[in-house]
KOLKE-785361 format. One record per residue (C-alpha): residue in three letters; x, y, z. Coordinates in nm, 3 decimals, padded with zeros to 5 digits. Layout:
# residues N
site resn = ALA x = X y = Y z = Z
...
This chain:
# residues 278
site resn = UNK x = 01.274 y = -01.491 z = 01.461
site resn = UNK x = 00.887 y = -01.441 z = 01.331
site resn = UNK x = 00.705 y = -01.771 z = 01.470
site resn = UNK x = 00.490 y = -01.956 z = 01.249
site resn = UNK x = 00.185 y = -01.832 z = 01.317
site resn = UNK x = 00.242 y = -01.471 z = 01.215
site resn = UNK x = 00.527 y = -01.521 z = 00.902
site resn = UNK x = 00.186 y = -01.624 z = 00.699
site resn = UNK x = 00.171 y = -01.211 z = 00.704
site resn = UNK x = 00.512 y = -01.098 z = 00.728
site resn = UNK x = 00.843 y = -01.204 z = 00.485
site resn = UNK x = 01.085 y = -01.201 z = 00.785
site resn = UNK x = 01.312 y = -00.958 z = 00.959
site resn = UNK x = 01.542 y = -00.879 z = 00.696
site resn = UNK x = 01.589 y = -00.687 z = 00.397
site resn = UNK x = 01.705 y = -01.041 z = 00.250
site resn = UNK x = 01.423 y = -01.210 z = 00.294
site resn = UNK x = 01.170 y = -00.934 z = 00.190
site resn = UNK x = 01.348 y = -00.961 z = -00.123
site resn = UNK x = 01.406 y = -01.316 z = -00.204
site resn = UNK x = 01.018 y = -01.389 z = -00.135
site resn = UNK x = 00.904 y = -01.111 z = -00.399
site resn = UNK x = 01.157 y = -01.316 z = -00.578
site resn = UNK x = 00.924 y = -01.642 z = -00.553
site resn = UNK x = 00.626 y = -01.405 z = -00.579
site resn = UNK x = 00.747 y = -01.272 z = -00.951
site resn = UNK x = 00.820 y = -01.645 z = -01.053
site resn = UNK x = 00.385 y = -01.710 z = -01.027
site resn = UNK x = 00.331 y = -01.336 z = -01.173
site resn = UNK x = 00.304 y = -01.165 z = -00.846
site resn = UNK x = 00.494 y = -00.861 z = -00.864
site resn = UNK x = 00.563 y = -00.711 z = -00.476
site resn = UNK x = 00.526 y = -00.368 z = -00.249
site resn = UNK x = 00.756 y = -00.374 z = -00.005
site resn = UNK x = 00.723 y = -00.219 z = 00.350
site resn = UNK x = 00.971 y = -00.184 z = 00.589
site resn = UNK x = 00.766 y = -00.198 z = 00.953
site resn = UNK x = 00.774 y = 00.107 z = 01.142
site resn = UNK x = 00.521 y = 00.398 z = 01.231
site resn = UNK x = 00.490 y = 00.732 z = 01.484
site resn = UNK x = 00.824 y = 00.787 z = 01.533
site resn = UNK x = 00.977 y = 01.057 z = 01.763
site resn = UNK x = 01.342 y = 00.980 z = 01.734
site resn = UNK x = 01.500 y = 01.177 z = 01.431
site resn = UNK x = 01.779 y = 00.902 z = 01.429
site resn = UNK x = 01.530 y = 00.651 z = 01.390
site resn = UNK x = 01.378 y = 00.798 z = 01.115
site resn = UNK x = 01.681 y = 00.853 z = 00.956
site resn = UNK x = 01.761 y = 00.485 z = 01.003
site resn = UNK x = 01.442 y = 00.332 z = 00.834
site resn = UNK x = 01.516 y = 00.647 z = 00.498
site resn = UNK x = 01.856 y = 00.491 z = 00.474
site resn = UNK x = 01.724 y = 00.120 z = 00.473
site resn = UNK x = 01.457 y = 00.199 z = 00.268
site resn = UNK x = 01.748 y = 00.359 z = -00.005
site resn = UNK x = 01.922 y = 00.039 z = 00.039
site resn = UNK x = 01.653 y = -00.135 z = -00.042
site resn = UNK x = 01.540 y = 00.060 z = -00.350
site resn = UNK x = 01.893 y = -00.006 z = -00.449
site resn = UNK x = 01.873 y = -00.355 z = -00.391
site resn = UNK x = 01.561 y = -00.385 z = -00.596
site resn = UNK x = 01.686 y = -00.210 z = -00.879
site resn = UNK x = 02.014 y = -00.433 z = -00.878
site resn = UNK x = 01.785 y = -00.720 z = -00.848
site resn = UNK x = 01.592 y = -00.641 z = -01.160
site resn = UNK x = 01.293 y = -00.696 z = -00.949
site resn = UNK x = 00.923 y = -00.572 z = -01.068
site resn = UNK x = 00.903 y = -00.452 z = -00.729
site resn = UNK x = 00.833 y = -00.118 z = -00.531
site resn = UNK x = 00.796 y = -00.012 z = -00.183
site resn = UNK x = 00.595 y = 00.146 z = 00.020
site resn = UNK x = 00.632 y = 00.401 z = 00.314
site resn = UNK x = 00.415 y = 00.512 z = 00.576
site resn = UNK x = 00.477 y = 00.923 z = 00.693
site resn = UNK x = 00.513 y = 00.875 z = 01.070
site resn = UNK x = 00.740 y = 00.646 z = 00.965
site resn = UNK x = 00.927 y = 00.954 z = 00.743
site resn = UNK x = 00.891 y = 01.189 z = 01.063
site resn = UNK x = 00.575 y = 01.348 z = 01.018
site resn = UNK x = 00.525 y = 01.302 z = 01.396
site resn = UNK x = 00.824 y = 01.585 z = 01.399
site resn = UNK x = 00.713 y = 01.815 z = 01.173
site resn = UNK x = 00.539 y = 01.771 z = 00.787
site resn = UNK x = 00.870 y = 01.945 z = 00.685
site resn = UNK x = 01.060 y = 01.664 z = 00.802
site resn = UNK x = 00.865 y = 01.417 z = 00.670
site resn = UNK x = 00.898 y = 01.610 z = 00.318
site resn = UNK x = 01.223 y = 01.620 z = 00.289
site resn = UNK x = 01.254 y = 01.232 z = 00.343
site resn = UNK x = 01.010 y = 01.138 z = 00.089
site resn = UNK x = 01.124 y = 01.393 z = -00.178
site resn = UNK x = 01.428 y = 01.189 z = -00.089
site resn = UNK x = 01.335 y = 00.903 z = -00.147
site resn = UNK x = 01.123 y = 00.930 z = -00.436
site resn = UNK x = 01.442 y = 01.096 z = -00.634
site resn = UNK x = 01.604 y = 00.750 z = -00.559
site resn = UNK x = 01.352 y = 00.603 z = -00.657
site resn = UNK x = 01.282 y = 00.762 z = -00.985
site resn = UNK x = 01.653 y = 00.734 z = -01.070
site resn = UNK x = 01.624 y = 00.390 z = -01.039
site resn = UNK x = 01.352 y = 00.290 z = -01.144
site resn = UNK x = 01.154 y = 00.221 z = -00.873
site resn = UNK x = 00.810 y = 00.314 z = -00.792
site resn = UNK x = 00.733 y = 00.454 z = -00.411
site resn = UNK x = 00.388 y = 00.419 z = -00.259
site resn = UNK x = 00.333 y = 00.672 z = 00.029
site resn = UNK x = 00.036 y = 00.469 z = 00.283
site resn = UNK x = -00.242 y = 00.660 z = 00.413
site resn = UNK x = -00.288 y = 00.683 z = 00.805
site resn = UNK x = -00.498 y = 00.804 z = 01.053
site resn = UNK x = -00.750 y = 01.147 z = 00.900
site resn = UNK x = -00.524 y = 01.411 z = 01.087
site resn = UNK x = -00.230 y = 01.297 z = 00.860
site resn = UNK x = -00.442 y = 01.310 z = 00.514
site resn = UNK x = -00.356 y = 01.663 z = 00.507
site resn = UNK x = 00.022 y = 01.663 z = 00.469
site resn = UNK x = 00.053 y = 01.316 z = 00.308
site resn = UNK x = -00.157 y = 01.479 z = 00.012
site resn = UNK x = 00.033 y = 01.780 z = -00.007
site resn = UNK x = 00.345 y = 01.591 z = -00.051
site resn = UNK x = 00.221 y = 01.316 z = -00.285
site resn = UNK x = 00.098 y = 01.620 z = -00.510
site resn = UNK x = 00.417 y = 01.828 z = -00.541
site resn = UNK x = 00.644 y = 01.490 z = -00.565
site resn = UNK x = 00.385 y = 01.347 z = -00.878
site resn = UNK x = 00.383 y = 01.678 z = -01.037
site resn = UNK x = 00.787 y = 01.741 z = -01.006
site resn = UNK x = 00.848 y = 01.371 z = -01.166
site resn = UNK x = 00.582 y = 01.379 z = -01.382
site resn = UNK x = 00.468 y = 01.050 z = -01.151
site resn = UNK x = 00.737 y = 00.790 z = -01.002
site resn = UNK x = 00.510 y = 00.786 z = -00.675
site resn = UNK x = 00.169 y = 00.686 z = -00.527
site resn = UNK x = -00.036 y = 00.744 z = -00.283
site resn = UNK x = -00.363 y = 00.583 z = -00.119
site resn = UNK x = -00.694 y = 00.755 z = -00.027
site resn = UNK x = -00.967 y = 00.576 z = 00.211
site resn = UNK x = -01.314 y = 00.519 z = 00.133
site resn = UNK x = -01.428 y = 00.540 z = 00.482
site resn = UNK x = -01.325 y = 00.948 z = 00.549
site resn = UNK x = -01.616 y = 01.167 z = 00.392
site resn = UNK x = -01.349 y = 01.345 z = 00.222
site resn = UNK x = -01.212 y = 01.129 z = -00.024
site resn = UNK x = -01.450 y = 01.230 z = -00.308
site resn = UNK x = -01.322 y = 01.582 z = -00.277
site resn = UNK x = -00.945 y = 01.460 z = -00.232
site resn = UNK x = -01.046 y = 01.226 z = -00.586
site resn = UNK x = -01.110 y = 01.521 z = -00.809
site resn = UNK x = -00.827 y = 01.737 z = -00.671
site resn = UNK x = -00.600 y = 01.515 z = -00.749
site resn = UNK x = -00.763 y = 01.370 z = -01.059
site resn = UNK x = -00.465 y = 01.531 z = -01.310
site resn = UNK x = -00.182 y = 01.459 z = -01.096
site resn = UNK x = 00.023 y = 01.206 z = -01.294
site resn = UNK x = 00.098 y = 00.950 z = -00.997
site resn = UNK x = -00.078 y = 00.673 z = -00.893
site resn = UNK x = -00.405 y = 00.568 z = -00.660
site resn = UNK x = -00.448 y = 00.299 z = -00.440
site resn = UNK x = -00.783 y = 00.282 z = -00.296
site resn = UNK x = -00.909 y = 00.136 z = 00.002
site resn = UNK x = -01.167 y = 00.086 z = 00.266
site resn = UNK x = -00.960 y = 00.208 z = 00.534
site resn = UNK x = -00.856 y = 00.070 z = 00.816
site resn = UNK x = -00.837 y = 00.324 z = 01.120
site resn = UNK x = -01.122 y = 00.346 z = 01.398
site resn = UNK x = -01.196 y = 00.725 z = 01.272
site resn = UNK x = -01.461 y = 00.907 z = 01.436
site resn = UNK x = -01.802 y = 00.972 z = 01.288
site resn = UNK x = -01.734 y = 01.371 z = 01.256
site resn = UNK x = -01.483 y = 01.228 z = 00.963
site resn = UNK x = -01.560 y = 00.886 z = 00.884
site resn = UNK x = -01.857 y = 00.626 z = 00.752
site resn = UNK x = -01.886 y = 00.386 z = 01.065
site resn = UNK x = -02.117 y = 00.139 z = 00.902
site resn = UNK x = -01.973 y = -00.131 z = 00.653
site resn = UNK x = -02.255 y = -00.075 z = 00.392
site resn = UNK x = -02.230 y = 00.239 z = 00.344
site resn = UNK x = -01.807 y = 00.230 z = 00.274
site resn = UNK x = -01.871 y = -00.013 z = 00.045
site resn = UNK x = -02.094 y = 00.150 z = -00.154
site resn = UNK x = -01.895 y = 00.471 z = -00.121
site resn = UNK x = -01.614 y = 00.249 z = -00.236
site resn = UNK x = -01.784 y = 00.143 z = -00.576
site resn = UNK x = -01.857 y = 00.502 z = -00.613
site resn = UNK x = -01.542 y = 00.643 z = -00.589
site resn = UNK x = -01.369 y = 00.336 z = -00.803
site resn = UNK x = -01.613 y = 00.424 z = -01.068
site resn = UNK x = -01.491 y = 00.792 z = -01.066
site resn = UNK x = -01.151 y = 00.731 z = -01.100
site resn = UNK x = -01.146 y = 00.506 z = -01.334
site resn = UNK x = -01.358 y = 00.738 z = -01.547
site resn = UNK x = -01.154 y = 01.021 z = -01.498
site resn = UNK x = -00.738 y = 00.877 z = -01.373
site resn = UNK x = -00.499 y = 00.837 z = -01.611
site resn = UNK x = -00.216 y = 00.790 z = -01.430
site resn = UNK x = -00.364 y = 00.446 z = -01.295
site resn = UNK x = -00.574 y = 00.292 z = -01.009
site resn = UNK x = -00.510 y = 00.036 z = -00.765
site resn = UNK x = -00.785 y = -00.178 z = -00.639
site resn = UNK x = -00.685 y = -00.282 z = -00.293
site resn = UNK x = -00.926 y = -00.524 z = -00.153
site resn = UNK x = -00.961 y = -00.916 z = -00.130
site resn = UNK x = -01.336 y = -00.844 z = -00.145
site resn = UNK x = -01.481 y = -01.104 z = -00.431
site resn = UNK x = -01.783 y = -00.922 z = -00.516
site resn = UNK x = -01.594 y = -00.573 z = -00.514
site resn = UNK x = -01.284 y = -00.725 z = -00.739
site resn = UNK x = -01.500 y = -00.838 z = -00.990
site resn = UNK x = -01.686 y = -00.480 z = -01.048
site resn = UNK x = -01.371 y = -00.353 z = -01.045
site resn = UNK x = -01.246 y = -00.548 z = -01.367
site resn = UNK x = -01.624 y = -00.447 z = -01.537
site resn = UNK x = -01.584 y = -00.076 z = -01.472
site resn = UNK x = -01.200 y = -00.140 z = -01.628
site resn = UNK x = -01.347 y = -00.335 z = -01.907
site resn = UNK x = -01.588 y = -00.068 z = -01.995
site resn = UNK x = -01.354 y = 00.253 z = -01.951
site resn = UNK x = -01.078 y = 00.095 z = -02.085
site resn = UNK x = -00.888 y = 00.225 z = -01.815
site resn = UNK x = -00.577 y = 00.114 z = -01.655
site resn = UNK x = -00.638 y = -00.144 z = -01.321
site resn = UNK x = -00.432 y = -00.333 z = -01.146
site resn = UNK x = -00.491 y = -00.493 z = -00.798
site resn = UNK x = -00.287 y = -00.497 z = -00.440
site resn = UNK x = -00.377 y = -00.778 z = -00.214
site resn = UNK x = -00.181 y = -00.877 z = 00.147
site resn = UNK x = 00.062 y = -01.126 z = 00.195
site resn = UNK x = -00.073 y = -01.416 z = 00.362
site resn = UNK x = -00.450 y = -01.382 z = 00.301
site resn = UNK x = -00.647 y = -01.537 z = -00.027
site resn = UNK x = -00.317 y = -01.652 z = -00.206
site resn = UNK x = -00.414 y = -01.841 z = -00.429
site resn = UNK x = -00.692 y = -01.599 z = -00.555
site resn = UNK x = -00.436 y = -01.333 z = -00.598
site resn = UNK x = -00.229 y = -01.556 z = -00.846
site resn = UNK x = -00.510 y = -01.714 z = -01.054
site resn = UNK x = -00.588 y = -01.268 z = -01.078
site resn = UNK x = -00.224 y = -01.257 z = -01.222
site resn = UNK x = -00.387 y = -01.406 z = -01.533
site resn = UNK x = -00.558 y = -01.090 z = -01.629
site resn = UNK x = -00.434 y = -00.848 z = -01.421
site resn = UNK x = -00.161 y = -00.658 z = -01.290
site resn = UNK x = -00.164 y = -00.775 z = -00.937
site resn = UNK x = 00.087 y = -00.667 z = -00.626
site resn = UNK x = 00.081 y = -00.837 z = -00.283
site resn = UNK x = 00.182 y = -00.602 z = 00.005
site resn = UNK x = 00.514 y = -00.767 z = 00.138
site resn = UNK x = 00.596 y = -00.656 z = 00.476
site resn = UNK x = 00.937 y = -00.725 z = 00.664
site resn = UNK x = 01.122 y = -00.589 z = 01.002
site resn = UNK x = 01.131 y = -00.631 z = 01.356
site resn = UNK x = 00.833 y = -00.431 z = 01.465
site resn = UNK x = 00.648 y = -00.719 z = 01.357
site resn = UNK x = 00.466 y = -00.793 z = 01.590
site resn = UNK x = 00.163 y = -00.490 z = 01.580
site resn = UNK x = 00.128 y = -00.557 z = 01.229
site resn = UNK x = 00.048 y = -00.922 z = 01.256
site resn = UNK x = -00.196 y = -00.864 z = 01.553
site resn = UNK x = -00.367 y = -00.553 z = 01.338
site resn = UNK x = -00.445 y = -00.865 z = 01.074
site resn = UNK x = -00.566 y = -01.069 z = 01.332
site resn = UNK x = -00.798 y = -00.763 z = 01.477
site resn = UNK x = -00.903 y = -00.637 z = 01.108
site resn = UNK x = -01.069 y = -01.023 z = 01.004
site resn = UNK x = -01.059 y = -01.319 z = 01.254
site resn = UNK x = -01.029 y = -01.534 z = 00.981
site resn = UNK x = -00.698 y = -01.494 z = 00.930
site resn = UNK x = -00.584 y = -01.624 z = 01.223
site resn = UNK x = -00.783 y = -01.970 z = 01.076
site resn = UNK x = -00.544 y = -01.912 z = 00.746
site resn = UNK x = -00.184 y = -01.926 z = 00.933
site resn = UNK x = -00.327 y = -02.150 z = 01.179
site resn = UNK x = -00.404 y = -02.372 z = 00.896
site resn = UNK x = -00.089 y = -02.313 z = 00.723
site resn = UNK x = 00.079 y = -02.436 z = 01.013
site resn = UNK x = -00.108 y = -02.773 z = 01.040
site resn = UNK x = -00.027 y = -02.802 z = 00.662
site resn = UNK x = -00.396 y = -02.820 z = 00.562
């Protein structure tokens, strides 16, 4: 059972409950991306375990008539045993997905798996003419380059700041400079996308030149926000704009919640004040 403190971040342990709160999310506008936890795998059975939950739960979704999708990291597909492995399980599950009707998001992780998550995304978007997504980080120096590669691929971009401690060889280090590297590369692709851009920040000032740029390309936007931090901000959003909170479920819990804690103090304050009811 998820204690209080950390099921601000996290929709529970089961498939069940992943689903029935992107159920309540849909009901305020909120549509969801759902994540089964897991990452850096080495055991092809567990691999194989989260593909077949994650078909189940594409199926589920789709039986549901949820405006959902979900979201899958590649260590998580066995890219830790091989990039053909991991492959082989996405192409997999983006089929299902695309029969179905449901969009797949492919996370970004550390720099030395940019490389084969890229690859992947590419071939998949160009075989289905889109029915997948991928995100790029604005903190590795080669994002712009990755940007206009993949600028006629018909999937989908989520962009973010990034998350991973990357080294400076790779990676801006200061917080400045990614977010002005962030506004540059938002402005390029939504210049130049067409298959769509995700904004995926909880940053006021950054949300807000997001929806001028979108205003004055009339390009399409729509924003991804996590479960559990600025709420309310992401449903007043849901006025204007297509927005999708990041629903994550499963027992491996507990790495996730503390990597929220790590990423911005202050949301320990939020589910600490959830739990007093204030």
């Amino acid at each position: 059972m998820i204690p209080p403190i950390a099921n601000r971040f996290v929709a529970g342990e089961t498939p069940a409950e992943a689903l029935a709160h992107a159920a309540r999310l849909e009901e305020r506008g909120v549509s969801a991306i759902v994540n089964l936890l897991g990452e850096h795998y080495d055991d092809p059975a567990t691999v194989a375990a989260d593909v077949a939950e994650y078909e189940r739960l594409i199926e589920d979704i789709a039986d549901a008539g949820l405006d959902a999708t979900v979201s899958v990291k590649p260590s998580q597909l066995g890219l830790d045993l091989g990039a053909t492995v991991f492959d082989e399980h996405l192409e997999r599950l983006v089929e299902y997905g695309v029969e179905r009707g449901v969009f797949v998001w492919v996370d970004m992780e550390d720099h030395t798996t940019t490389d084969a998550t890229l690859a992947a995304f590419e071939r998949l978007a160009r075989e289905h003419d889109g029915g997948v997504g991928v995100c790029l980080q604005a903190n590795l120096k080669r994002t712009r380059e990755d940007l206009e590669r993949l600028a006629d691929v018909p999937g989908k971009v989520r962009l973010v700041k990034g998350a991973y401690d990357e080294p400076a060889a790779v990676a801006f280090t200061e917080q400045a400079t990614v977010n002005r590297v962030y506004r540059e590369l938002l402005a390029y692709a939504l210049e130049t996308y067409e298959g769509g851009v995700a904004v995926a920040s909880h940053d006021p000032a950054l949300i807000e030149y997001a929806a001028e740029l979108a205003a004055e390309h009339d390009a399409d936007l729509e924003f991804q926000l996590l479960m559990g931090v600025r709420e309310d901000a992401q449903y007043d959003l849901s006025s204007e704009y297509p927005v999708y909170q990041y629903v994550p479920y499963g027992s491996r819990w507990k790495s996730y919640f503390y990597r929220r804690v790590r990423e911005r103090r202050e949301n320990l304050w939020f589910a600490l004040r959830a739990i007093v009811g204030r």
